[in-house]
Steps between C-alpha positions, in 0.01 A plus 500: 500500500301295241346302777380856622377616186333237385332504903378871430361416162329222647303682772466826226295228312333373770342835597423596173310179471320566832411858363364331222357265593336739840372745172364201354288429791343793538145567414438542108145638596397707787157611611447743768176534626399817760130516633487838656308513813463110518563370769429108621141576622425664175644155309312227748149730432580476110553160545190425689307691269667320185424124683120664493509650135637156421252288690819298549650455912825405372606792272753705591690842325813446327644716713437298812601193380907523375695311772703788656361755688592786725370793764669824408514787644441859385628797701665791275776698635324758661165334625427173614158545282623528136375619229462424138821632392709436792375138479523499124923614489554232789355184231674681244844575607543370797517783735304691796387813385295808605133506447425687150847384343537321214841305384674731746682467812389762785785664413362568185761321295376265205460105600450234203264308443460101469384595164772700379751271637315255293493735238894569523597101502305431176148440620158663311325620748095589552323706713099405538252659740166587520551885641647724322863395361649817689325406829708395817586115426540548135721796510696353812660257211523707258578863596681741769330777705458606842111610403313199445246716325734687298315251219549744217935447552464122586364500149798613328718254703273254354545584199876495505514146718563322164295201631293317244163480627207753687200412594228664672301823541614887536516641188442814627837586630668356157245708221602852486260768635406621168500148293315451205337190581285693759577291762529590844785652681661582797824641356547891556702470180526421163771247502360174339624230670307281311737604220789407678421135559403538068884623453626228713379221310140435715177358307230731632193432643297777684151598582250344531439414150833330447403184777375285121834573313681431847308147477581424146828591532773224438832563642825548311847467576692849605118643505470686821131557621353780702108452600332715674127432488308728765557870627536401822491182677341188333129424576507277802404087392158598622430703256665340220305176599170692459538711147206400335707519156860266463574752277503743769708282777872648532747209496545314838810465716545165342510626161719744576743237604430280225596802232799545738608160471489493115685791463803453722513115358467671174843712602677121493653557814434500905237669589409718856135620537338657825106438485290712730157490675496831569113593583468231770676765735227744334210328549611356863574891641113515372435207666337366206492111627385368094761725339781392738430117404461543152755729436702238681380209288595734218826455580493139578426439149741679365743306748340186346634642143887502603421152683407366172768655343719343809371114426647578161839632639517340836887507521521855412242680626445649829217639617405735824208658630533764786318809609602849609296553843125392638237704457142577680593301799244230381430227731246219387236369775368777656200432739199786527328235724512184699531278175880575435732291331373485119549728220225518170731631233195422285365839639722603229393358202253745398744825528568536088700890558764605664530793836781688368381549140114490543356522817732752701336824269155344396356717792660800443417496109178384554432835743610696224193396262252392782393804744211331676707324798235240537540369149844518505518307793222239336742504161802414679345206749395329178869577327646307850192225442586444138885526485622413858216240598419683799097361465289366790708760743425512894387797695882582580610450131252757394632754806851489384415582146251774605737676727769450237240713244442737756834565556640497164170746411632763750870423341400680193459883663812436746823631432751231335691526856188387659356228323487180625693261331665172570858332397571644151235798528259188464108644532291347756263340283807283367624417819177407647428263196815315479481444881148346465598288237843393658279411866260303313781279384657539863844651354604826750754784441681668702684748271426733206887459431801297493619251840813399595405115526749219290389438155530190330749360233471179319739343186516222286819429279861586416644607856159478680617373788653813629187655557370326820467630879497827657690731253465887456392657143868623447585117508312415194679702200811417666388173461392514149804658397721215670301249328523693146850587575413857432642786690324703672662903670805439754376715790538397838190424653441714828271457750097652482413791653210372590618251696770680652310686829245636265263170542194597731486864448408709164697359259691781315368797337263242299251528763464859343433380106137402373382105482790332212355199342 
């Protein structure tokens, strides 16, 4: 009998030690990187374009040099074509879902999150993106709704989440309709959730104004932060490359990390943060070739930040990079002639604004002040001269953006049914621009929307080695969480409809809902 006891206390001992010492091997540190929309053309074009910048053959992004790697794929539950939210819930929590949901099952029942299983088992966690904080990605890890753009209630969940650190633009769904800052809203209400992060222990920082005292701030322990520094989405790396004032230039991606860094460290415990390149989806559905590669470079640097922070911590940091789908359909090497096989990225180099944010409604506001079509047409060929370096233009250059005038001159007595319009309600004169530019460099699309092509996945540290081969999104939270020893919803995983007799026909009733980025 003592024999016995002394056996069970033996092997009680032993498997607490190998809990332990299991615990003890998990990641410290984890950084979760998302590029929406980026898929592995969209990193080998920023990488071209970087070796160029660089004037250097042998540079490479961060991104594309950690020593695991892996093609993923991206379907949602009800479409083999996800979108943002779909593809967002599936990195987050591990699950197939229904295009528009966010943390939910398609039953509608609440999934978590990597980050509030992180959250639960001790972890600060951070959210960082440059879209809005309630956008799809963001609010996959963070919130629960079956309406992705329900961003006015995803803000509340926020706001109760209890993580430690936000990041990123939006503040228009958080400051209350009526708020005495003046600053814009989308709310229909009053409630100031701004407030709420106040009452739950969050340093502010909102508007505009507040990007200085965001930079000067120095992080303190049990300090939360909220920071939301644009209405919207942040400016795309374009733009903040080109503000003729630094005073003027909204924090990059990378500092955005970097604050996120020193304030979970400042916590004195292990830290989760999700980091987001959100616009390179945005500018890729405009086909906006320069946006797409710096917007992705963006991001590369701020992967360089938690690689620094890694060389510090190798032992306890892990570090992965993923994305939620492929946008544009963007292929690199396109041949208009007989003198194929070459691209001339430097065709970009004198683009200095962005599609989305600039060029997409420079037409139709410039209509509204100029009435004489001929020198509106003569204002806007020197706009696409000056800003998109479409100079020294052939005979068929000058046709496209003639009939693209002429067509977007006739939009403005049609009906809104019977405009012409492209992708996202894009105007002609966008679309015929961005095209130009993106030929010139020989980069095609074939898409104004998401694909359903693999997506790459790369990792460097703590547990890295699990992310390598042919996986599927849902593989790597479950992965994460296994490596953290975090635990994420006990659901049993069921088939996709969209793979289940639904795959060459209409998928679902999404097929009915508007473009979802």
């Amino acid at each position: 009998m003592l024999r016995k006891t002394i056996r069970i206390s033996i092997i009680t001992v032993c498997i607490t030690m190998l809990a332990v010492a299991a615990f003890a091997a998990a990641p410290k540190y984890v950084f979760y990187f998302i590029g929406d929309g980026l898929g592995p053309t969209q990193r080998m074009a920023a990488e071209y374009y970087y070796k160029m910048e660089t004037a250097n053959p042998e540079a490479k992004l961060v991104m594309n040099s950690f020593p695991y790697s892996a093609l993923v794929t991206t379907f949602s539950d009800n479409t083999l074509v996800t979108d943002s939210a779909a593809g967002g819930t599936a990195l987050a929590c591990g699950f197939k879902t229904t295009n528009g949901y966010i943390g939910k099952l398609p039953s509608g029942a609440d999934i978590k999150t990597i980050a509030e299983a992180a959250r639960d088992k001790g972890y600060a966690v951070g959210i960082v993106t440059t879209t809005r904080l309630t956008h799809a990605t963001p609010a996959s890890f963070s919130a629960h709704n079956t309406d992705r753009d329900a961003e006015n209630a995803i803000a509340v969940d926020q706001a109760n989440s209890k993580f430690d650190y936000f990041a990123g633009g939006g503040y228009r769904h958080f400051v209350s309709k009526d708020n005495a800052q003046g600053l814009k809203s989308k709310r229909k209400d009053n409630l100031d959730v701004v407030k709420m992060f106040a009452d739950n222990g969050y340093k502010l920082f909102v508007g505009e104004s507040a990007r200085d005292g965001f930079r000067a701030y120095k992080a303190k322990k049990g300090e939360k932060v909220f920071a939301s520094l644009a209405a919207s989405h942040i400016p795309y790396e374009v733009e903040r490359r080109n503000s003729k004032l630094e005073k003027d230039k909204i924090p990059a991606l990378s500092e955005l990390t970097e604050k996120g860094v020193e304030v979970l460290s400042a916590q004195q415990k292990p830290f989760f943060m999700m980091i987001e390149g959100g616009r390179i989806d945005h500018a890729a559905h405009a086909h906006d070739a320069k946006s797409v590669i710096l917007d992705t470079l963006a991001m590369d640097e701020a992967v360089k930040v938690a690689f620094d922070f890694y060389k510090k911590h190798p032992k306890e940091t892990l570090i992965v990079t993923a994305a939620d789908h492929e946008t544009g359909g963007v292929a690199l090497g396109i041949s208009l002639d007989q003198n194929g096989y070459f691209l001339d990225l430097k065709e970009l180099e004198n683009v200095t604004v962005s599609a989305e944010d600039n060029l997409d409604k420079f037409y139709n506001k410039l209509a509204e002040k100029e009435s004489d079509i001929a020198k509106r047409h003569e204002t806007f060929i020197k706009y696409a001269e000056s800003k998109w370096g479409l100079t020294d233009r052939t005979p068929s250059e000058d046709k496209i953006l003639n009939n693209a005038m002429d067509v977007q001159d006739k939009n403005q007595s049609l009906p809104a049914k019977e405009k012409v319009r492209y992708g996202y309600s894009y105007t002609p004169t966008m679309v015929a621009v961005t095209d130009l530019v993106s030929q010139r460099a020989r980069i095609f699309w074939t898409s104004f929307v998401h694909t359903g092509t693999f997506i790459p996945a790369s990792a460097i540290g703590s547990g890295s080695e699990k992310f390598s081969g042919f996986i599927d999104n849902t593989d790597i939270p479950t992965k994460i969480a296994a490596i953290m020893n975090v635990k994420l919803s006990d659901v049993k995983k069921t088939d996709s409809k969209a793979l289940l007799g639904n795959t060459f026909g209409p998928q679902e009733e999404y097929s009915k809902i508007p473009y979802n980025n």
